[in-house]
N, C-alpha and C positions, 0 to 999 in steps of 0.2 A: 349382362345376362346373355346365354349363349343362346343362339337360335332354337337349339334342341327345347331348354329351357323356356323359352319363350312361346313357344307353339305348344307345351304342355302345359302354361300356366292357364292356355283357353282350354283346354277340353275340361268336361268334367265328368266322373263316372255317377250314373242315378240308381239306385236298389229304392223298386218300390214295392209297400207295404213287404219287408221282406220278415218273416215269422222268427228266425231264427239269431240271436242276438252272434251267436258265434260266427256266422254268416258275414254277417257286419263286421267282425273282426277280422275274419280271413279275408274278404274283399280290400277292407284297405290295408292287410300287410301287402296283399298283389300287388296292387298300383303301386305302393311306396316303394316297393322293390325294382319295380319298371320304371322309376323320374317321376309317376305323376303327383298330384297330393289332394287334389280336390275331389269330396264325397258329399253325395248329398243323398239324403235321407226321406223316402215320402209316406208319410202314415206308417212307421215300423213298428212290432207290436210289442215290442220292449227295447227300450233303447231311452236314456243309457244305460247300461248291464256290465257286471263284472267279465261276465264271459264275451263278452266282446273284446273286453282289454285284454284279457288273457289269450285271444286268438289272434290279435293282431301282432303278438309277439314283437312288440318295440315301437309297430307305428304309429304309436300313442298321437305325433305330432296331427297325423291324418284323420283322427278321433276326434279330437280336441276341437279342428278345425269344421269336421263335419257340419252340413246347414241342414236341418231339420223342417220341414215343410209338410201341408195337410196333403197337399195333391198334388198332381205332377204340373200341371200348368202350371202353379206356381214355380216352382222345379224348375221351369225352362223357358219361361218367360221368355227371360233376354236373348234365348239362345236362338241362333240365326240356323243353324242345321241341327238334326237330332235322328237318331239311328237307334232303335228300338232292337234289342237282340228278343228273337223267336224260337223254337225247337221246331215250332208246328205251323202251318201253314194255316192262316185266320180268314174271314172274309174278308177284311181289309185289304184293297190291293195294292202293293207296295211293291219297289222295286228290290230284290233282294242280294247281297251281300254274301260273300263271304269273308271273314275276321281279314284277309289278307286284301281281298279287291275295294274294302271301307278305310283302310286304313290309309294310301294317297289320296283319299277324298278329304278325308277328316285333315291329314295334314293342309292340304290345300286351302281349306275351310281355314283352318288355325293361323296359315301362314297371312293371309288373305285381312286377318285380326278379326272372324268372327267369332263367336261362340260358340262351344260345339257339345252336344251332352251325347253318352253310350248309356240306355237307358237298359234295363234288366229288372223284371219283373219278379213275381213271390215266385218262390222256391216248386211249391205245390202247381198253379195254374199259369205261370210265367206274367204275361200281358194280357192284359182283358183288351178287347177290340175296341174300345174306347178310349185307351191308352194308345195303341197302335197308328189309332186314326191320329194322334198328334206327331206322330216321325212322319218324317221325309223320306224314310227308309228301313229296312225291316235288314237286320246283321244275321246268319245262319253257319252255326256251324259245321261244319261238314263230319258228321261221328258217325260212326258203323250205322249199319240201317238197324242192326238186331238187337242194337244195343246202343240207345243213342243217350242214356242219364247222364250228365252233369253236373256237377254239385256248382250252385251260384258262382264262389268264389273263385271254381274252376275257370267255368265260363271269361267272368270276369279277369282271369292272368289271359287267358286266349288272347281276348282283347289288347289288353294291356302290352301285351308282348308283343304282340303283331305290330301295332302302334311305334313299339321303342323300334322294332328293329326297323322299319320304315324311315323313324327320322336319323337311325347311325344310319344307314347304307344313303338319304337322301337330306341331308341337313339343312337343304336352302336350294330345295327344291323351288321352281318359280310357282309364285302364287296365280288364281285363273287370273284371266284378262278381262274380265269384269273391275269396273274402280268402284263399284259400292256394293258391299254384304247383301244378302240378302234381308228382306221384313227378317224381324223376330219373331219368335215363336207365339208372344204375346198378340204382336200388332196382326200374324195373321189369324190366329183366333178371333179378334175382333172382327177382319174382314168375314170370316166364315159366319162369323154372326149376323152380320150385320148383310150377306148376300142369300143367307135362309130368311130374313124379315124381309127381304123385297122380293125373293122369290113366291111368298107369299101374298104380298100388297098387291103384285100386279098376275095375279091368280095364276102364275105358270105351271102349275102342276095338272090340272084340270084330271086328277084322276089317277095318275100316278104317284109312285111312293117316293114321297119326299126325300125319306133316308137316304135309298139308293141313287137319287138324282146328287142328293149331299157330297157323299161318298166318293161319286166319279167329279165331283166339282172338285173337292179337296184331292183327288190326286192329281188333278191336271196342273191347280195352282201350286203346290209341294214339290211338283215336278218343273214347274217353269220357274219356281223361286226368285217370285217379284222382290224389289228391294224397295224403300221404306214410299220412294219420290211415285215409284210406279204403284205402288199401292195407294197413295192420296188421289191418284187420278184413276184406278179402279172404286173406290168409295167415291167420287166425287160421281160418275156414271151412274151408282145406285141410287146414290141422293137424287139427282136427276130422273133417276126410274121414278121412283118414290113418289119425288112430287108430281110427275104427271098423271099415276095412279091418281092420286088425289084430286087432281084436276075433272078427270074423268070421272074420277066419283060424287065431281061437285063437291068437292070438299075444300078448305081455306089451305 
């Protein structure tokens, strides 16, 4: 397997809840035309549809293969980076992208052996900020100010484009100098969860708004991308928080 090849077998393009089955077919003729082959599906509201086959015009293979999932966590679990494409600017604060400056990441990322998902939102509202808040990073394309519509699948070749010609012009580009990936997309959800139940056990809000405390926790950690060893000993600290709350509440 060649290098090109292999740094595209990790990345995977996400359409979530996307309305339009054709959509679905035109996205993955894009990517098959760029090397890549992986699509994954979240809550689509028809799917499978003849009009999908019929837009994909031949990349049946990339249909066939498609993983169909309820919701995006699911979606990207395993995945170690994830890159959310936007039109608009959300409360979510994220570091933002354009199709060309994500794409040595996303390679580095690939070469590196993580996992890597381009995630793209419905047609109509793109990414709800509860989707956003699970990237690592927010992709934006750079289109007229007057005139800035995209049709999905558009979006999606951008991407995909950007991506191929990154790995013809850099094939074996060196991966970061980090030796281990970062947490997965799964295992940091769990920490986020599991750092909102002790932000609460040990009463730190006193008055403020939880969310927004949330929100700046989760970019900071997205932005430092622990990996799996450094994150058992950011949980093992909570656990430790935890129990001395309990201590101090007299509790066993």
């Amino acid at each position: 397997m060649s290098d090109i090849s292999a740094v595209a077998t990790r990345i995977r393009f996400v359409l979530v809840r996307t309305s339009q089955p054709g959509n679905i077919g035109a996205a993955a003729r894009a990517i098959r035309t760029m090397g890549f082959a992986r699509l994954v599906l979240v809550a689509p509201q028809r799917y499978p549809d003849a009009e999908a086959t019929a837009f994909a015009a031949g990349a049946d293979a990339v249909l066939d293969d498609a993983v169909v999932v309820p919701d995006l966590k699911r979606a990207i679990a395993d995945c170690h980076a994830v890159y959310g494409a936007t039109a608009r600017q959300r409360n979510v604060a994220l570091t933002e992208y354009t199709p060309r400056e994500i794409a040595p990441r996303v390679q580095a990322d690939a070469l590196a052996g993580a996992e890597v998902a381009l995630v793209f939102g419905n047609e109509r509202t793109g990414l709800e900020n509860d989707e956003l808040a699970l990237c690592h990073g927010a992709v934006h394309i750079p289109t007229a100010a007057d005139y800035s519509s995209l049709n999905l699948a558009q979006a999606v070749q951008v991407l995909a484009y950007e991506l191929r010609i990154r790995l013809l012009d850099n094939p074996a580009a060196p991966p970061p100098h980090r030796t281990d990936p970062p947490a997965s997309a799964g295992a940091m959800e769990g920490f986020f969860e599991h750092l909102y139940t002790t932000l609460n056990d040990i009463e730190f809000h006193k008055g403020r708004s939880p969310e927004t405390i949330m929100l700046r926790l989760r970019k900071l950690f997205l932005r430092a991308a622990p990996d799996e060893r450094e994150l058992r000993v950011l949980r093992g600290i909570l656990a430790d928080a935890q129990r001395m709350a309990r201590l101090a509440r007299g509790g066993s």
